[in-house]
N, C-alpha and C positions, 0 to 999 in steps of 0.2 A: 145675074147681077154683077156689076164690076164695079170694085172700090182700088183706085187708087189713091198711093201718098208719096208726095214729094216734100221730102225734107229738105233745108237749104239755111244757110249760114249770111246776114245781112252782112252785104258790102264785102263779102270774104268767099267768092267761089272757090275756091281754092280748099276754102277747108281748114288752113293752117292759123293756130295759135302759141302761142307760149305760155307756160305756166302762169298760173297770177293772175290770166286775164279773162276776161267775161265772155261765154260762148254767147254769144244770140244768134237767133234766126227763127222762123216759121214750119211748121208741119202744116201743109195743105191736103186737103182731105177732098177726094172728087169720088160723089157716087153717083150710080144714072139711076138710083131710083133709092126708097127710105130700105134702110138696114137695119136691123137690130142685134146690142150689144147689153152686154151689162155695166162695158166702161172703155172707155179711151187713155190708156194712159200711154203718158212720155217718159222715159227712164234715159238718164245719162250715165254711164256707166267709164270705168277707165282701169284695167286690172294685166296684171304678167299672167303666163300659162305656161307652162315648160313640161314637155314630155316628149319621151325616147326610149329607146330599149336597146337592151346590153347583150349578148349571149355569154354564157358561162358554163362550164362541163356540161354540156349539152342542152342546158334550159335556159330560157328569156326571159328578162326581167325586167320589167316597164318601170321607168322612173318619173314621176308626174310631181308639177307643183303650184300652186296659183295665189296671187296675192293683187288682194283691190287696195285701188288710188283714190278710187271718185265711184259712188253711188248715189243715185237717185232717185226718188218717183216723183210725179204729178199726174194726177189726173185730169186730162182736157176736159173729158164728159162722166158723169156719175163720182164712185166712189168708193173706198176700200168693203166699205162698211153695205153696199148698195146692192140687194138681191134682186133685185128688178130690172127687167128688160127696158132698156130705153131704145128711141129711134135716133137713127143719124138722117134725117131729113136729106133727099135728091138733091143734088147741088154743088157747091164750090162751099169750102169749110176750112178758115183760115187759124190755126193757132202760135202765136208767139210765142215763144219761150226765150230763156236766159239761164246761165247757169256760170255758178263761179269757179274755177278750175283754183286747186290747192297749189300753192306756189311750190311745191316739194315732187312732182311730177315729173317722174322720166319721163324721156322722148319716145316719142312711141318708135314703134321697129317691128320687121317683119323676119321672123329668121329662121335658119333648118331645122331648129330645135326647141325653139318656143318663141314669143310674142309678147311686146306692151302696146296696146290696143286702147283706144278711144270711140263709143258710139253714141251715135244717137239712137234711139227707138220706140217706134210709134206701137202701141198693140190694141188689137180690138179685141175685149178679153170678152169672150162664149164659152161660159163652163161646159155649155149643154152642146157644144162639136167643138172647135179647139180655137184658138185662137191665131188672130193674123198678127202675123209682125211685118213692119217696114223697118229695115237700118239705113244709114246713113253712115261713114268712116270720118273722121277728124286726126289731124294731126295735133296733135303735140310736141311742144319742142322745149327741153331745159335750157333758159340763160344760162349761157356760158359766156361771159366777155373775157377775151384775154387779156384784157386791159386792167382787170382785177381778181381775175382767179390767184396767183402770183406771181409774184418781179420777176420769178425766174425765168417763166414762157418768152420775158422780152428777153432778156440773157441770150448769149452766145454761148454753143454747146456743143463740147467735143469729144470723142471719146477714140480709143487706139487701144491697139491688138498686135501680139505676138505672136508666129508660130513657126514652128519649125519643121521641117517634113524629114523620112527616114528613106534614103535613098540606099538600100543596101544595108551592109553594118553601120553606115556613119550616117548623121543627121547634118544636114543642109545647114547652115546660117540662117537668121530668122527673115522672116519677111513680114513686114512692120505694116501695118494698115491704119489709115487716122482719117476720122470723121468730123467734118467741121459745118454746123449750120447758123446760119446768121443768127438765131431764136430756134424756140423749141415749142409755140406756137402757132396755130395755122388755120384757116378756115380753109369751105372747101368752095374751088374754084383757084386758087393761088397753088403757086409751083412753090416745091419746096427745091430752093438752089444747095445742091451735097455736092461739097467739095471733100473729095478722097485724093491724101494724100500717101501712095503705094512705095515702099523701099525696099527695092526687092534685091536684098544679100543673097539671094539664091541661085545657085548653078541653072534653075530652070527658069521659063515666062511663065508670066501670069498672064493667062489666054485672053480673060475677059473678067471685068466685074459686073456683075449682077445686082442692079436696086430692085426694091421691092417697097409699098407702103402697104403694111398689113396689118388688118382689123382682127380684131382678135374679141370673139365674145364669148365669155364664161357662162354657162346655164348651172345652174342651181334645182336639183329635185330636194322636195318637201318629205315624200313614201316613196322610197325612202332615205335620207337625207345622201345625197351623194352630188357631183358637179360633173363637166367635162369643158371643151375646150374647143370652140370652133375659129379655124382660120383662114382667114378668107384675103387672099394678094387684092386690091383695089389699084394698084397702080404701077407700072412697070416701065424699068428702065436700062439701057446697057451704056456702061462703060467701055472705053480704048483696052488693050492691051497693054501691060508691061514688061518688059525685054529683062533677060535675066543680068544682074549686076545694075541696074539701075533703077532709080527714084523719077517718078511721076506725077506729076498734082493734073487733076480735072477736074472741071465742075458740071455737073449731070441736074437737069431740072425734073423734075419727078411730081406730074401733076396731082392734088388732092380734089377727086371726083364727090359731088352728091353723096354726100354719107350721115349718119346718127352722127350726133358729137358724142367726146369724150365723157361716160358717165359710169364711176365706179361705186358711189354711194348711197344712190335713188332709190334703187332698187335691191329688193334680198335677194331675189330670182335670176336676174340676167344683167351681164356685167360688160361693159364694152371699151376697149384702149385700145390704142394705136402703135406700131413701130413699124422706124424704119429698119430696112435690114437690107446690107452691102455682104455680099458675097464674092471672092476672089479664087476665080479656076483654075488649078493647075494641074491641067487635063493630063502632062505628058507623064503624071506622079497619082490622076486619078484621085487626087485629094484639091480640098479646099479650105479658105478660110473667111470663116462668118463674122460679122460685127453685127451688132444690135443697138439700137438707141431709139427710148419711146420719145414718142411726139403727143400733142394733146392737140385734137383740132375739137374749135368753139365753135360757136353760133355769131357771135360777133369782135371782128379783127383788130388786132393790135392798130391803135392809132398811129399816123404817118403823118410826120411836118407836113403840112399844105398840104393833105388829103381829107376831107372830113362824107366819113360815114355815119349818114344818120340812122340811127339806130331805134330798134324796136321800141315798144312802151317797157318798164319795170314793172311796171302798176298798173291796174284799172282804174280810170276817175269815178267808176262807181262801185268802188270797194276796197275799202281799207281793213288791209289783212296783217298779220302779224310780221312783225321786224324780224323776228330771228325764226331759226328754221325747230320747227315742230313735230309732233309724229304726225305723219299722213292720216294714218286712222284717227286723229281728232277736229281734219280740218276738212271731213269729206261735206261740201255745199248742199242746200237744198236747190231746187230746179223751182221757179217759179215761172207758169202763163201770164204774160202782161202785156203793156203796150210795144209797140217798135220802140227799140232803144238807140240813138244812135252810136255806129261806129267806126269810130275817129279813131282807135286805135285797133284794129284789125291789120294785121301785119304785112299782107296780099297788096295791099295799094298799092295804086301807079304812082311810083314816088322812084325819081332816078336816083337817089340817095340809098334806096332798097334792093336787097338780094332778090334775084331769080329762084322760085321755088320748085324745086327739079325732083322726081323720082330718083330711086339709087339705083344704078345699075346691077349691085352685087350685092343686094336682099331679095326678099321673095315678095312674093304678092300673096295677102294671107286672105283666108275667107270669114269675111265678116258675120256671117252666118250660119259657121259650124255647129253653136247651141241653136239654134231653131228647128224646128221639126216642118214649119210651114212659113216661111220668108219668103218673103217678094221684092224683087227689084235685083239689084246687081248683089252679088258675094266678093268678086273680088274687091281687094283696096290697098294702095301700094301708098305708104306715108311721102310726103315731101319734103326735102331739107334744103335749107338757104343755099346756093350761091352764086357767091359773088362777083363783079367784076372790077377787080382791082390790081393796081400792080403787085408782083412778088418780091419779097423782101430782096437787097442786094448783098451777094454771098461779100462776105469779107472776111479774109482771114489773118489776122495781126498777131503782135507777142501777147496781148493781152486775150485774144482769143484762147490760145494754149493756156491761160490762166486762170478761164472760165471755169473749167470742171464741168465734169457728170459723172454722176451715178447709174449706172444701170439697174434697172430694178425689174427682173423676170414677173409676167403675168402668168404667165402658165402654171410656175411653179404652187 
């Protein structure tokens, strides 16, 4: 006997949505002859998972943690309450569903150390030998506009460094490093323009500068309560040389690839920022010097005179959800079977005003089926994130620029 199910998302192959908005689509159910079950249910599920191990005076110590976004049941056929075998009649067997996503939903993500995970899944519940599951992976994606997270993102943002090197008993004159970026904003698909300007007081060169734009994600365990720190370079770049006794300026484009957006407060579990980081070699002294400056990159781009990017839904037109932001645990959706709904606002449209929906190159591909004991269909599932094709901002750098200010604010710490 062979039962298959294909799950599928209306008007959205792709999969991807944004928080807030209405998942629909179909479970199709094909058997070549009747089956017997005691229920068909659909469950939409959406939760973090974080686990790793440590070594310490000679013993390992697993640190594990998990927190849900979004649960659900329905039942297609039968019922919680229903101890009776029913049949799934030979055939083609169509169910709709819908389900409302809590506007408070990290993006999902695939990492070396834990997961925020989105599924669909179908199961044919058989007390009496075990049960089938079909999944399905969805993406998820937090609104992030840089248009409105805050004024600063559009800001001009600069930051400068000191250092001085020990050449023998005496220490070299300083060699000055200054970071200048048009904004502090970014989506991915745009080049971040870094203009470094090098003053280099010092008897030696400076060989090369080193850019780097790196993700940085905090895991968080629950048992017991402990974190750590994954970093992960997404984009790489090299700077000229500096000759020693002299002052330099360059400006170096440093592409932002396929990536999660910026999201520190979504979630308990798994924490995700961005910096850049310019690095300055001075091989012939074996020493260098670092600059750091975070960056936020969103879901949707700072607005540009005579450019207009049309932009995602806020909202669902079939559901009006809460104005201000809630606990997640009070806004988890029920799943209801019903008719086709349409959608008009599924994010995947052929719309030229819309982002490219792209895998990341520098996450993993996680398996959607780790809790199942008997799953069918694919395990793997690699999330997709916006982007875009637009120009990148253009570097300038003025007195007013030097005026701007930054803060540097360590993640790791």
């Amino acid at each position: 006997m062979v039962v298959t199910c294909e799950i599928s998302f209306d008007n959205n192959r792709h999969g991807t949505f944004y928080a807030g908005q209405l998942v629909n689509g179909c479970a199709t159910l094909k058997c070549d002859r009747s089956k017997e079950v005691q229920a068909v249910l659909l469950k939409v599920v959406g939760y973090s998972i974080t686990k790793w191990s440590e070594k310490s005076l000679g013993s390992t110590k697993l640190y594990v943690g998990r927190e849900d976004y979004l649960s659900s049941n329905t039942y297609l056929l039968g019922s919680e309450q229903n101890n009776n075998r029913l049949s799934i009649q030979a055939g083609v067997h169509n169910y709709n569903f819908a389900c409302q996503l809590p506007y408070q939903c990290p993006s999902s993500f695939e990492g070396r150390h834990g997961c925020i995970r989105y599924i669909v899944k179908v199961l044919l519940v058989r007390p009496w030998k075990f049960d089938q599951a079909y999944t399905k992976g969805f993406t998820v994606l937090k609104m992030l506009d840089l248009n409105f997270d805050t004024p600063q993102l559009r800001s001009a943002a600069h930051s400068e460094g000191y250092r001085t090197f020990c050449c023998g008993p005496c220490k070299t004159d300083p060699l000055k490093l200054e970071l200048h970026l048009p904004q502090a904003g970014y989506v991915p698909g745009q080049k971040i323009p870094v203009t470094m300007v090098v003053v280099n007081n010092t008897a030696v060169a400076v060989s090369e500068l080193r850019l780097s734009l790196v993700m940085l994600v905090r895991y968080y365990s629950v048992s017991p309560e402990h974190s750590r720190v994954e970093r992960i370079i997404i984009s790489r770049a090299k700077g000229d040389s500096v000759l020693k006794q002299c002052t330099r300026s360059q400006t170096i484009d440093l592409l932002v690839p396929s990536t999660p957006p910026t999201c520190v407060e979504l979630s308990n579990l798994i924490q995700i920022a961005y910096q850049l980081e310019v690095e300055a070699l001075v091989k012939s002294l074996r020493e260098q010097q670092l600059m750091v400056m975070p960056v936020t990159i969103g879901t949707i781009p700072l607005a540009v005179s005579g450019i207009v990017v049309q932009q995602p839904p806020r909202r669902s037109a079939h559901y009006e959800g809460p104005e201000s932001r809630g606990n997640p645990a009070d806004e988890l959706p029920m799943v209801t079977a019903l008719g086709s709904l349409p959608s008009d606002l599924t994010p995947g449209a052929a719309d030229s005003g819309l982002p490219n929906y792209e895998e990341s190159r520098h996450t993993q591909r996680g398996n959607i089926n780790e809790e199942e004991l008997h799953a069918f269909g694919s395990n793997e599932f690699a999330p997709l994130y916006p982007v875009y094709s637009i120009p990148s901002p253009t570097p300038v750098l003025t007195a007013n620029t030097r005026n701007a200010g930054f803060v540097n604010q360590s993640f790791v710490k």
